[in-house]
Biopython code that builds the backbone (N, CA, C, O; Angstrom):
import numpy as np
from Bio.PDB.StructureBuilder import StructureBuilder

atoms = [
    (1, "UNK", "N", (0.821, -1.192, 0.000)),
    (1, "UNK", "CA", (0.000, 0.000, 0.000)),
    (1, "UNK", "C", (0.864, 1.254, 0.000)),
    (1, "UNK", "O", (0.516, 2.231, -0.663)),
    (2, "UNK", "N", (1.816, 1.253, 0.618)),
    (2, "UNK", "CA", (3.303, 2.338, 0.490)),
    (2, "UNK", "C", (3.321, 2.894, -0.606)),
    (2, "UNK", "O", (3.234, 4.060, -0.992)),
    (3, "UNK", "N", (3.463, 1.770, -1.141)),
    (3, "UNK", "CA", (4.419, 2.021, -2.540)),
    (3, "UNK", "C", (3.482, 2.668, -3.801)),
    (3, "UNK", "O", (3.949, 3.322, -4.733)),
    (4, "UNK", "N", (2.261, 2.379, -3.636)),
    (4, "UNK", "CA", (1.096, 3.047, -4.420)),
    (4, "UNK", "C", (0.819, 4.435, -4.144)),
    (4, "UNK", "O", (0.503, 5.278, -4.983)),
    (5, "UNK", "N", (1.051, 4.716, -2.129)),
    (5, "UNK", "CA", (1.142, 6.030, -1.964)),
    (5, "UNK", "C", (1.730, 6.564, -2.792)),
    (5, "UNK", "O", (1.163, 7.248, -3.645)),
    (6, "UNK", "N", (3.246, 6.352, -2.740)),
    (6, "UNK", "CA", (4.625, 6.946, -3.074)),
    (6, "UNK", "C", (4.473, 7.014, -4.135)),
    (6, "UNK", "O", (5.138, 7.956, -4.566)),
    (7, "UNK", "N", (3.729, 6.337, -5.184)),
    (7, "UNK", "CA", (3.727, 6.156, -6.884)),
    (7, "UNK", "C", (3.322, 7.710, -7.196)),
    (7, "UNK", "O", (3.975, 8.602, -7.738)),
    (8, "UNK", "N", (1.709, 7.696, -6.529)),
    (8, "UNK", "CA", (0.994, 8.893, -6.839)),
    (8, "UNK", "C", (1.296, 10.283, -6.172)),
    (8, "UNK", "O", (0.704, 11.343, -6.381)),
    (9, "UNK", "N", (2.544, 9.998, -5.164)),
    (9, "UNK", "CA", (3.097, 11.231, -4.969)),
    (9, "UNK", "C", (4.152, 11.869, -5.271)),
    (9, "UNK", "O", (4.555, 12.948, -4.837)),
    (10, "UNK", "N", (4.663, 11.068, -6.150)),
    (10, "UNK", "CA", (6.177, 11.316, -6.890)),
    (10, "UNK", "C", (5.891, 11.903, -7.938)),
    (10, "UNK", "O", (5.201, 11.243, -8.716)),
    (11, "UNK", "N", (6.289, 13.341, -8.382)),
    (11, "UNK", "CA", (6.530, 13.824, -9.717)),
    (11, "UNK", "C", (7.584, 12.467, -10.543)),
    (11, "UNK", "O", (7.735, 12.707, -11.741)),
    (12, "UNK", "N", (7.990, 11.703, -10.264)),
    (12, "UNK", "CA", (9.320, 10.709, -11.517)),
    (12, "UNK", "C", (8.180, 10.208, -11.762)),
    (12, "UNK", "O", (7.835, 10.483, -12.911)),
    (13, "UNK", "N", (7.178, 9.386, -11.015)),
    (13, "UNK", "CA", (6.055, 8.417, -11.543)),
    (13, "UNK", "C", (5.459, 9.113, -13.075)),
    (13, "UNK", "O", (5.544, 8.554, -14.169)),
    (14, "UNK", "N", (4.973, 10.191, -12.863)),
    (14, "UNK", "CA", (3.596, 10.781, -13.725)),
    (14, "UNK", "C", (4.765, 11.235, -14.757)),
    (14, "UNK", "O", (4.309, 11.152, -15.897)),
    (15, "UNK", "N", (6.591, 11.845, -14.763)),
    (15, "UNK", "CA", (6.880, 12.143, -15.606)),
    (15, "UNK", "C", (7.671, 10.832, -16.668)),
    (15, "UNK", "O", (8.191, 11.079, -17.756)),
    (16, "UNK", "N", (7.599, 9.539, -16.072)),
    (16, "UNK", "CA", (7.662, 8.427, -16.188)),
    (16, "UNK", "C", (6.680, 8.097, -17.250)),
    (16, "UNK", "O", (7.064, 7.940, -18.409)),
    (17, "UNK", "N", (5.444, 7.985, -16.920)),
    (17, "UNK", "CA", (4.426, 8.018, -17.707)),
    (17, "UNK", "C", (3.991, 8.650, -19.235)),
    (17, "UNK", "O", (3.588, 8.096, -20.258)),
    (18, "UNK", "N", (4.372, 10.629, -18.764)),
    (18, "UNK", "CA", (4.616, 11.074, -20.084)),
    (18, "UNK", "C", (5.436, 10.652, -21.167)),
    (18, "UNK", "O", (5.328, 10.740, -22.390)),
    (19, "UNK", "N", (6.445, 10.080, -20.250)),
    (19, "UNK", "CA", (7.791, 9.923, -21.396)),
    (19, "UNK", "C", (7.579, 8.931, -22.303)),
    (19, "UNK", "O", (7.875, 8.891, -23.497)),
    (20, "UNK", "N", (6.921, 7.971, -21.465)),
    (20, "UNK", "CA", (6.329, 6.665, -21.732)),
    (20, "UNK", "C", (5.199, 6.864, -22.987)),
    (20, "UNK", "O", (5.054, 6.195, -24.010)),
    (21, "UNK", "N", (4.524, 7.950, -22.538)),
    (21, "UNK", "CA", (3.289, 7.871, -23.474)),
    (21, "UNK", "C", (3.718, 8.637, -24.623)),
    (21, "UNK", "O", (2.848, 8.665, -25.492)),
    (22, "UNK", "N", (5.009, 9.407, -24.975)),
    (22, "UNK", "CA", (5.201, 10.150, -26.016)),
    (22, "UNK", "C", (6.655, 9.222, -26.692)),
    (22, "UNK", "O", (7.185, 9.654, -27.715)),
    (23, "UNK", "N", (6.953, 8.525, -26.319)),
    (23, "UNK", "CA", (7.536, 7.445, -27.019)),
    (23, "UNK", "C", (6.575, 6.367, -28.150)),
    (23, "UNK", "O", (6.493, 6.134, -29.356)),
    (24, "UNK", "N", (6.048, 5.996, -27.044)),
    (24, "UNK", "CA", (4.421, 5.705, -28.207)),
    (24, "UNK", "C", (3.742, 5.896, -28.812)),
    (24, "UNK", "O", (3.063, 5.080, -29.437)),
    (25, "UNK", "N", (3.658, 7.686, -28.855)),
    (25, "UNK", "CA", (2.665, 8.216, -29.541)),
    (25, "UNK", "C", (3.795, 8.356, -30.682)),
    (25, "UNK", "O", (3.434, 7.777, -31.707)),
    (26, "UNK", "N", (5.030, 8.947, -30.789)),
    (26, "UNK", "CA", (6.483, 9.067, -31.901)),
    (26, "UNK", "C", (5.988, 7.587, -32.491)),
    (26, "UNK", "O", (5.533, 7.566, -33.635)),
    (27, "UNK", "N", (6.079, 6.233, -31.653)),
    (27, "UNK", "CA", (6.721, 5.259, -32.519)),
    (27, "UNK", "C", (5.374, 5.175, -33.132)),
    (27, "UNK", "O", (5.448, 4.434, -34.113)),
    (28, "UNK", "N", (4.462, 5.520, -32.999)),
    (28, "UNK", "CA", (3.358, 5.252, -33.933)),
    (28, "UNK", "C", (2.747, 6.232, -35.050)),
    (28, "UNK", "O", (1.940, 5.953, -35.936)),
    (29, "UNK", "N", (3.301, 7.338, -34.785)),
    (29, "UNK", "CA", (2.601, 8.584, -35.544)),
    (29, "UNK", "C", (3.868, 8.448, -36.836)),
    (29, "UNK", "O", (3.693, 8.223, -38.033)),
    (30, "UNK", "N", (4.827, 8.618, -36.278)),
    (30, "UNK", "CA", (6.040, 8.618, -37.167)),
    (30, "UNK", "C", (6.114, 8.147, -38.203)),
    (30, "UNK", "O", (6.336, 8.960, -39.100)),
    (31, "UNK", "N", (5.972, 6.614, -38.640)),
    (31, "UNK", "CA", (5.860, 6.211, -39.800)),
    (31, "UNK", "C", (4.643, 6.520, -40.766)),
    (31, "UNK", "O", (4.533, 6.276, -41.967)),
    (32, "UNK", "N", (3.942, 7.004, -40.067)),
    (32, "UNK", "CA", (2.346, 7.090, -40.666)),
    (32, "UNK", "C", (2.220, 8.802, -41.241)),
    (32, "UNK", "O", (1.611, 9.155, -42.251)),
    (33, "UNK", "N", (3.074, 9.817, -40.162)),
    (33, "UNK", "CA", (3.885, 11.086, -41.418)),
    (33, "UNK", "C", (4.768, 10.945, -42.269)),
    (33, "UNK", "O", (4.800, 11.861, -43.091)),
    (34, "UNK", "N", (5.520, 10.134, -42.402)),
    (34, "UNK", "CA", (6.595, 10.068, -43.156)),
    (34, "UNK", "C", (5.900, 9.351, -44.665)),
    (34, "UNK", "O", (6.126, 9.658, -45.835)),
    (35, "UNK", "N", (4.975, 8.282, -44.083)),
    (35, "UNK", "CA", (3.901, 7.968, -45.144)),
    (35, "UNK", "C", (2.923, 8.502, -45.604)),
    (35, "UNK", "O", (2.005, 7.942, -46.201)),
    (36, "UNK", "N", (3.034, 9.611, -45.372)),
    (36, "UNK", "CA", (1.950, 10.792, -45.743)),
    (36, "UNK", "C", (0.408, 10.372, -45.897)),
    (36, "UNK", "O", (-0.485, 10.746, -46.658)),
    (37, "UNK", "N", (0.480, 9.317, -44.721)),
    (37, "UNK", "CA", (-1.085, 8.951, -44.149)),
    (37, "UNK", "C", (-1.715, 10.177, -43.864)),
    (37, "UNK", "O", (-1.124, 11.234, -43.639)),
    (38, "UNK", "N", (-3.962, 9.857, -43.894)),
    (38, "UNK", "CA", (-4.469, 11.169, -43.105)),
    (38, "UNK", "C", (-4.874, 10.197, -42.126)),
    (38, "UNK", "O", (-6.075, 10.145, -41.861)),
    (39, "UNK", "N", (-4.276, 9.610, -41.687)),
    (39, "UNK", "CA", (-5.104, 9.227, -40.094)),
    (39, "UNK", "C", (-4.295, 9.811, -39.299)),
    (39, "UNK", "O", (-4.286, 8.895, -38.477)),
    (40, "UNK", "N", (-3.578, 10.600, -38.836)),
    (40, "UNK", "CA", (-2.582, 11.552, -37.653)),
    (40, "UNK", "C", (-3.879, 12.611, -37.996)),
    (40, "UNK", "O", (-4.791, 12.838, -37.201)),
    (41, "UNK", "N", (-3.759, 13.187, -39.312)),
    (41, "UNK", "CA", (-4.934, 14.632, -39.309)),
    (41, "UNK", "C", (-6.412, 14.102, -38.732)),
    (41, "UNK", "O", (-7.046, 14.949, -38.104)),
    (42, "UNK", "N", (-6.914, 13.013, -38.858)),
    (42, "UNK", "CA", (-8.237, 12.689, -38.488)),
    (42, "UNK", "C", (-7.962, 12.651, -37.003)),
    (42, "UNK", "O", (-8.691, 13.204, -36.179)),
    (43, "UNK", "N", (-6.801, 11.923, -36.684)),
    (43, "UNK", "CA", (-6.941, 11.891, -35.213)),
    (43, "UNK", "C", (-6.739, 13.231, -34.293)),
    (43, "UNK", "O", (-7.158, 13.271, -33.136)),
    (44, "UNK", "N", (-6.102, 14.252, -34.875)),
    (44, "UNK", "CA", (-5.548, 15.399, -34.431)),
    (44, "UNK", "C", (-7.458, 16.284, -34.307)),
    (44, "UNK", "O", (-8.037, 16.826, -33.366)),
    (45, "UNK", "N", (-7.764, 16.088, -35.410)),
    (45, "UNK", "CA", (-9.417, 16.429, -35.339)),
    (45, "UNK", "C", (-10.328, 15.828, -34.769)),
    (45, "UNK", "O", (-11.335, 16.500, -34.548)),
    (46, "UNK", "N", (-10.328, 14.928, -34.494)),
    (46, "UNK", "CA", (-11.107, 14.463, -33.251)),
    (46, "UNK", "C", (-10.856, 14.462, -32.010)),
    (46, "UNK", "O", (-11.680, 14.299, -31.110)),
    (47, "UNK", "N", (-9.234, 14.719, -31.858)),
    (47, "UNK", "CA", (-8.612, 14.913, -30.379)),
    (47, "UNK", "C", (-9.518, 16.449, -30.581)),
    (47, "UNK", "O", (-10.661, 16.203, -30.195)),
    (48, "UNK", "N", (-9.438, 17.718, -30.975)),
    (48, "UNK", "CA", (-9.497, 18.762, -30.947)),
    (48, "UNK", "C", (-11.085, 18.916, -31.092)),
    (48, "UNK", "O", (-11.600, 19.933, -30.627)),
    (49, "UNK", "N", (-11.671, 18.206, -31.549)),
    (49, "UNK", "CA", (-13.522, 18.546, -31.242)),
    (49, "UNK", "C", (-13.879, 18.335, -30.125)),
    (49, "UNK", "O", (-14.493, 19.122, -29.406)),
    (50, "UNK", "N", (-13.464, 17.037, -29.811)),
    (50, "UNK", "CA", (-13.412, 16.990, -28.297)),
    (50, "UNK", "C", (-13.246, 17.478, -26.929)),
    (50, "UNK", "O", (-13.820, 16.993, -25.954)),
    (51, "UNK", "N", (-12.295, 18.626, -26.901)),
    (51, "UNK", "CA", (-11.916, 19.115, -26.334)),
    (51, "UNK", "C", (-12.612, 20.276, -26.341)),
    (51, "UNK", "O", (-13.484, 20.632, -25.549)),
    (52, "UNK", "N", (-12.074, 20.978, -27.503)),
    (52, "UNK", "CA", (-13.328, 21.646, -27.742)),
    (52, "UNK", "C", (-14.959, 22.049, -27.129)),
    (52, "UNK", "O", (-15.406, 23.019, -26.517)),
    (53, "UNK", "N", (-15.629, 20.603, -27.708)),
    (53, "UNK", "CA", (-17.103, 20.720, -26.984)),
    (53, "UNK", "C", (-17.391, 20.365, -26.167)),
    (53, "UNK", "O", (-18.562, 20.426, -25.791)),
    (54, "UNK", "N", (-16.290, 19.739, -25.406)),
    (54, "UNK", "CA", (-16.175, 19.565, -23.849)),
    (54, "UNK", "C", (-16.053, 20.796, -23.070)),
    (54, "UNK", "O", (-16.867, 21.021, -22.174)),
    (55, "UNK", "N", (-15.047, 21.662, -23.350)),
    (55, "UNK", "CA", (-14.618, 23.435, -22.708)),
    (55, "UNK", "C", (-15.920, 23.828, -23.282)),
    (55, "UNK", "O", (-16.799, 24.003, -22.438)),
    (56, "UNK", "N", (-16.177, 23.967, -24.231)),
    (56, "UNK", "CA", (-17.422, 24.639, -24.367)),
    (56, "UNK", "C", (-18.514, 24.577, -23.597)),
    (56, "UNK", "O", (-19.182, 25.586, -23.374)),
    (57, "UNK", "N", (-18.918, 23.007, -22.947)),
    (57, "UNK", "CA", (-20.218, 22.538, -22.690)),
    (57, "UNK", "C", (-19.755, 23.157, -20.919)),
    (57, "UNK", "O", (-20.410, 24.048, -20.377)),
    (58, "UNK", "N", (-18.919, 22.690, -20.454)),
    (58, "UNK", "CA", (-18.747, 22.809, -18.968)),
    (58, "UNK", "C", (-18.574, 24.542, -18.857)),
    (58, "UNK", "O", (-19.145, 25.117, -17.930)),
    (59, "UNK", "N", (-17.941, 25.152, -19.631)),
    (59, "UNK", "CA", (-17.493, 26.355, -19.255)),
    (59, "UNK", "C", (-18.640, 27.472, -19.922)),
    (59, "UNK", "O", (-18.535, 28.645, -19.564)),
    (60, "UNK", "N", (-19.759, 27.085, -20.915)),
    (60, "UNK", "CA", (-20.240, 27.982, -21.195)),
    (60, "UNK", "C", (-21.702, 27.793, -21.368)),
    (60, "UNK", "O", (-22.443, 28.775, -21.389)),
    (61, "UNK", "N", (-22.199, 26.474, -21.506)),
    (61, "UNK", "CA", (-23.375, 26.093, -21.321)),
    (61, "UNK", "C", (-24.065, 25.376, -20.717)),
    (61, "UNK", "O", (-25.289, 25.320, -20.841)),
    (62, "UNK", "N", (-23.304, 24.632, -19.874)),
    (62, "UNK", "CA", (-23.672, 23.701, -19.201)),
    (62, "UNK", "C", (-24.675, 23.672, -17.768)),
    (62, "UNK", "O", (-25.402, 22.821, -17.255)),
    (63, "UNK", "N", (-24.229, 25.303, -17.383)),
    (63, "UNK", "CA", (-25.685, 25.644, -16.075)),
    (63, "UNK", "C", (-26.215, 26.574, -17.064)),
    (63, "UNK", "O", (-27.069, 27.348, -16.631)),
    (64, "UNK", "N", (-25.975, 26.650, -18.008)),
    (64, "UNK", "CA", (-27.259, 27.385, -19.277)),
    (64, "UNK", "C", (-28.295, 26.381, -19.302)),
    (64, "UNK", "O", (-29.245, 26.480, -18.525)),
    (65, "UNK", "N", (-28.212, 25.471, -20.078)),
    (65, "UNK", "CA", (-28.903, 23.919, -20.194)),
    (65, "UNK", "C", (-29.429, 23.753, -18.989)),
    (65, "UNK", "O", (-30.655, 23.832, -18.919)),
    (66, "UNK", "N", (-28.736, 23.511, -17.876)),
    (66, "UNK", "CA", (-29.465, 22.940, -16.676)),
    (66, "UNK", "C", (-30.626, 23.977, -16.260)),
    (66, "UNK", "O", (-31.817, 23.667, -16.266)),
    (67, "UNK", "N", (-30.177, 25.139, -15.928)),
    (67, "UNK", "CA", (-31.169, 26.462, -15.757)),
    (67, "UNK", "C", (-32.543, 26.276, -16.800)),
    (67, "UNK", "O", (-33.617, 26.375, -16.206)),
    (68, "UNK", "N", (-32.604, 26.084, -17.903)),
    (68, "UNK", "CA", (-33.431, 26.166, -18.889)),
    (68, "UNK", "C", (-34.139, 24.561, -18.836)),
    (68, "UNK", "O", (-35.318, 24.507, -19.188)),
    (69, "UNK", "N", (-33.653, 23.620, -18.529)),
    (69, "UNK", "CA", (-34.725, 22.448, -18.272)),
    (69, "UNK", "C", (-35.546, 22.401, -16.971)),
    (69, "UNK", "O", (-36.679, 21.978, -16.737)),
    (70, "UNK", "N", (-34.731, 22.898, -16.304)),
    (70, "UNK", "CA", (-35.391, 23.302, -14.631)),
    (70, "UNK", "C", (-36.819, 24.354, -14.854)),
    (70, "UNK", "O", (-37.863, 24.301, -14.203)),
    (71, "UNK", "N", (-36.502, 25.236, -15.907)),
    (71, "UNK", "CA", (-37.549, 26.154, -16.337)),
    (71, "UNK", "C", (-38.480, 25.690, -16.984)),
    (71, "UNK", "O", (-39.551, 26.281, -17.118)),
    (72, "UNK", "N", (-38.109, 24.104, -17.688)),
    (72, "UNK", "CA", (-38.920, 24.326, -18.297)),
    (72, "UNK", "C", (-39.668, 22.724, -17.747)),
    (72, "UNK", "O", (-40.710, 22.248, -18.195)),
    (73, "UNK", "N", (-38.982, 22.255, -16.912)),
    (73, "UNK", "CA", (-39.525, 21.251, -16.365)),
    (73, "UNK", "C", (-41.071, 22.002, -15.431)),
    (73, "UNK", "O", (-42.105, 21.379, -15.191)),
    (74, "UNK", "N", (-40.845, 23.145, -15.139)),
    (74, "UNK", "CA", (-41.753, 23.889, -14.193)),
    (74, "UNK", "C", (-42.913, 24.015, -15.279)),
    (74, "UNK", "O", (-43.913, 23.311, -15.412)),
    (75, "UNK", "N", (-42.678, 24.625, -15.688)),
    (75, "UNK", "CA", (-43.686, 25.154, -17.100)),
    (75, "UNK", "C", (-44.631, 23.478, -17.843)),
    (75, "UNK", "O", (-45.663, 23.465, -18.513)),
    (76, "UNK", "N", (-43.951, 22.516, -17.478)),
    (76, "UNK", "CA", (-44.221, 21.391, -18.241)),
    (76, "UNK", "C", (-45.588, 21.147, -16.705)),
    (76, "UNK", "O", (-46.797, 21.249, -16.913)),
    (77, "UNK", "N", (-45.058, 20.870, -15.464)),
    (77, "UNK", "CA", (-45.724, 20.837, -14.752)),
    (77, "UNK", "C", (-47.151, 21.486, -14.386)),
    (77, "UNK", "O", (-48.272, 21.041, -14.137)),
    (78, "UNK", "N", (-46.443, 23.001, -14.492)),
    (78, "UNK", "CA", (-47.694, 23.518, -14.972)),
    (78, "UNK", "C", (-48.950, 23.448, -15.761)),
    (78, "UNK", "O", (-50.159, 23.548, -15.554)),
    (79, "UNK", "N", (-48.098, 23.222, -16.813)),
    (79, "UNK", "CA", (-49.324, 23.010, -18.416)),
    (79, "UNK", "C", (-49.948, 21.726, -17.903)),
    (79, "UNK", "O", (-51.171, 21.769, -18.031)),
    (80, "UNK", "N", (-49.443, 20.438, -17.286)),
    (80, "UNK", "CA", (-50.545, 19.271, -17.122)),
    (80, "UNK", "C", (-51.049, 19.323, -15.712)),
    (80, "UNK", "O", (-51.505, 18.287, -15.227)),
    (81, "UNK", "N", (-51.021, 20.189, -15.157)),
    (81, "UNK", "CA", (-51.593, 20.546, -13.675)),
    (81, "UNK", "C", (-52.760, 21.039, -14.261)),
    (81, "UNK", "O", (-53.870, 20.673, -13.876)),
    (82, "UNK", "N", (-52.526, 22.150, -15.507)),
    (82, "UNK", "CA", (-53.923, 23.296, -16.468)),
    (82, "UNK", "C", (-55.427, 22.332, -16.927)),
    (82, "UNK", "O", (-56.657, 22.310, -16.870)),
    (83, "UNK", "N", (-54.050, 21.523, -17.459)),
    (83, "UNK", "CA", (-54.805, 20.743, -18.430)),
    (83, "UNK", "C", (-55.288, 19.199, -18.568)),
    (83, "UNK", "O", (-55.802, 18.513, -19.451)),
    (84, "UNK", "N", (-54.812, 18.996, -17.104)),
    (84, "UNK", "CA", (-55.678, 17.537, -16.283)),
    (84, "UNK", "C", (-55.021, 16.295, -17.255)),
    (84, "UNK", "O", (-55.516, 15.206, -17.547)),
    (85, "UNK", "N", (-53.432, 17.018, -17.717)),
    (85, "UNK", "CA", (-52.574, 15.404, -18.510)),
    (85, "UNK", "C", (-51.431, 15.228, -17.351)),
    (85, "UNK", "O", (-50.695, 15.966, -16.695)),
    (86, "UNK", "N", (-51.766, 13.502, -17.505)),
    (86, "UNK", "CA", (-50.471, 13.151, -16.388)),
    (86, "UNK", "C", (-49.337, 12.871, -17.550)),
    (86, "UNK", "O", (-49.372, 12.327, -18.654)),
    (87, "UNK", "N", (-48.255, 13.547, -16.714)),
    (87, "UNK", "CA", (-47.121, 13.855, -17.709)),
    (87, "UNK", "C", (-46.290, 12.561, -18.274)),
    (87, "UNK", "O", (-45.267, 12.613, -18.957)),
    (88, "UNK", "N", (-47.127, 11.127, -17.724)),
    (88, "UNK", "CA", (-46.229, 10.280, -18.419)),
    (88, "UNK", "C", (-47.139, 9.551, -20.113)),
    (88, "UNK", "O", (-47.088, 8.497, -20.747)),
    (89, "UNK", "N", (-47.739, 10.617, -20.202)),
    (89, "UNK", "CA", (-48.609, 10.510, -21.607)),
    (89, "UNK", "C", (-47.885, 11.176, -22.657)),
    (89, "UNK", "O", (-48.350, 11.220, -23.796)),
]
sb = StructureBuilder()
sb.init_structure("model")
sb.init_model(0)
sb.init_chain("A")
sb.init_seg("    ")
for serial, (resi, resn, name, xyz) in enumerate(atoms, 1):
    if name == "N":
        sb.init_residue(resn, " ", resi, " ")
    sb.init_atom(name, np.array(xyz, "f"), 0.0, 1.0, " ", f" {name:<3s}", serial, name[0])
structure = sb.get_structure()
């Protein structure tokens, strides 16, 4: 159990890891630019939408959305409270 502490509290672990993971990402991207593949560009574009509409959703709409179903969950309540429909119709 130590040693798992010590893993996740060591900056060598996590820069261990990077090094690790950008050795892999070289030995694999590498031949596939040099082969003037588009799967690096497809992947570079889907890394980047992602990210993307992720920052977007948390940072700019995301208690937009929530605020506006809450509103309108009320309003929904309302209208079949008016109009004598149970809302699982």
């Amino acid at each position: 159990m130590a040693s798992i502490i010590e893993k996740v509290v060591s900056p060598a672990f996590y820069q261990g890891k990077v090094n690790n993971l950008m050795a892999n990402a070289g030995a694999y991207y590498r031949p596939l630019f040099r082969a003037g593949s588009v799967k690096p560009l497809w992947h570079m574009m889907i890394f980047t939408s992602t990210i993307m509409y992720t920052s977007t959703y948390l940072c700019l709409k995301g208690e937009k959305v929530q605020h506006e179903r809450a509103v309108q969950k009320v309003a929904m309540d309302e209208y079949y409270k008016k109009h004598g429909i149970t809302p699982g119709h």
